[in-house]
Residue frames as qw, qx, qy, qz and C-alpha x, y, z in Angstrom:
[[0.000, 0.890, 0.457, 0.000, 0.00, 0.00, 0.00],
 [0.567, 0.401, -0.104, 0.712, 1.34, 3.28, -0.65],
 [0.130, -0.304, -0.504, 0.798, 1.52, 6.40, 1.41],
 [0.254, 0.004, 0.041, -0.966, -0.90, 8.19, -0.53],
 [0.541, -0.330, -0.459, -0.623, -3.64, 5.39, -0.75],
 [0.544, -0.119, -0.673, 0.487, -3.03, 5.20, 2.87],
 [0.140, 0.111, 0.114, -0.977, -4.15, 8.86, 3.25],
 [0.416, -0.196, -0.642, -0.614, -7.12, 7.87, 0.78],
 [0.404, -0.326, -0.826, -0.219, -8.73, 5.68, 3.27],
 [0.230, -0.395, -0.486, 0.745, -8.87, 8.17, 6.56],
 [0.138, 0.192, -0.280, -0.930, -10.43, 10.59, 3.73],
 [0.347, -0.062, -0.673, -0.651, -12.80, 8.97, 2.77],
 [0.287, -0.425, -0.732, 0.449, -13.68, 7.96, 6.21],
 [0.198, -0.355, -0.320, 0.856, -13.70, 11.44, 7.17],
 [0.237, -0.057, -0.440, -0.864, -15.70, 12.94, 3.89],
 [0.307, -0.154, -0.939, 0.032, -18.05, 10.07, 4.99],
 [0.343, -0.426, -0.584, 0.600, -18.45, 10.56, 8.29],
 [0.048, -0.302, -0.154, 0.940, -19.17, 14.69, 7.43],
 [0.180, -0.198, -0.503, -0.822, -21.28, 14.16, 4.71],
 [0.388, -0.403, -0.745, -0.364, -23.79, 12.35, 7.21],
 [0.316, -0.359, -0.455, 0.751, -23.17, 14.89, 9.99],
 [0.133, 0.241, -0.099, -0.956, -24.23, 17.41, 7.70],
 [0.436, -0.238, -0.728, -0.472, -27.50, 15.48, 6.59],
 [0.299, -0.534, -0.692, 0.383, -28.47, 15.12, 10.28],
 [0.159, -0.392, -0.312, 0.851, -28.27, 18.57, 10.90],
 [0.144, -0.048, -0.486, -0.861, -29.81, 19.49, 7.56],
 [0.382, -0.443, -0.741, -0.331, -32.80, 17.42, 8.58],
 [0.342, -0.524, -0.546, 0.558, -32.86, 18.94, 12.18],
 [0.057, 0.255, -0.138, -0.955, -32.79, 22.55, 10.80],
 [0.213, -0.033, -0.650, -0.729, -35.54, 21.57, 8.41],
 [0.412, -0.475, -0.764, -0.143, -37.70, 19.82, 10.76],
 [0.277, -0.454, -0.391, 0.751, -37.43, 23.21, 13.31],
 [0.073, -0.085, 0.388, 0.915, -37.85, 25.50, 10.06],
 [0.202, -0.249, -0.765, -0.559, -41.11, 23.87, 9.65],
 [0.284, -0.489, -0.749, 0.346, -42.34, 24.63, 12.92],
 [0.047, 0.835, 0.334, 0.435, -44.84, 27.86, 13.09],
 [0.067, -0.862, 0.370, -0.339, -43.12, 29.22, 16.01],
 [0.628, 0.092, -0.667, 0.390, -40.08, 27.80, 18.32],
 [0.507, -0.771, -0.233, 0.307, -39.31, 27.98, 22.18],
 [0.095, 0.861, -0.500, -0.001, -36.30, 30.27, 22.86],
 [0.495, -0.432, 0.738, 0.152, -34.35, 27.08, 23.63],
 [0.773, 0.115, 0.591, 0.202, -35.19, 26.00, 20.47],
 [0.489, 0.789, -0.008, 0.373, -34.17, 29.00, 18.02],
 [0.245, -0.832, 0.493, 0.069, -31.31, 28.70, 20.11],
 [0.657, -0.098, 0.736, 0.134, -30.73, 24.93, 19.28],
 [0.610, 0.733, 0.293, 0.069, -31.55, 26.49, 15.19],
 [0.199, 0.931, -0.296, -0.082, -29.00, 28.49, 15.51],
 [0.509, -0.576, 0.640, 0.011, -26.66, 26.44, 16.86],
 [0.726, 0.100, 0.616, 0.289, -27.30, 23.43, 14.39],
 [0.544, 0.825, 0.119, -0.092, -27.33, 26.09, 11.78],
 [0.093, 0.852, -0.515, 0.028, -23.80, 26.99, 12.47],
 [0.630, -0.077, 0.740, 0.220, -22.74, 23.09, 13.02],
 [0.702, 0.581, 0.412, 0.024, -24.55, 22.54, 9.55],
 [0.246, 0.908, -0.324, 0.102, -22.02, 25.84, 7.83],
 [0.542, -0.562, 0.621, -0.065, -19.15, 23.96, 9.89],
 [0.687, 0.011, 0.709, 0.161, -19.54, 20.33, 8.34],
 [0.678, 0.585, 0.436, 0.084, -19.94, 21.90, 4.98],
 [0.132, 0.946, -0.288, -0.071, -16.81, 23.86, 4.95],
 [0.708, -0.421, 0.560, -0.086, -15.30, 21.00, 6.16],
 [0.722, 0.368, 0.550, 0.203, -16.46, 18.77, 3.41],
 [0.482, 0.867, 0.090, -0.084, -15.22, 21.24, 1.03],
 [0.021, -0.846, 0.531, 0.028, -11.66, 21.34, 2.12],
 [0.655, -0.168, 0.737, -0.005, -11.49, 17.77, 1.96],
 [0.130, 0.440, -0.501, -0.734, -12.06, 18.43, -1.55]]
């Protein structure tokens, strides 16, 4: 095995692993979005996954 498809396989883990971090969060955001109004503790917990959700998709971008 070489060193770079050695790299390959932690990548691909890791792309993985963000793409379905950022699907959770997408569906949490989406399933708050739909709600007619929120508590505060929960358009605090919107923001919060809003900025996780911006987070795992910068991620996944630099991972290229």
């Amino acid at each position: 095995m070489t060193k770079q498809h050695a790299r390959a396989i932690p990548l691909e883990r890791t792309r993985s692993h963000l793409e379905k971090k950022h699907a959770e969060l997408a569906a949490r955001v989406a399933a708050l979005d739909s709600r007619l109004s929120l508590t505060p503790t929960e358009e605090l917990e919107l923001h919060q996954l809003k900025k996780e959700k911006l987070w795992a998709k910068d991620a996944l971008q630099s991972c290229g």
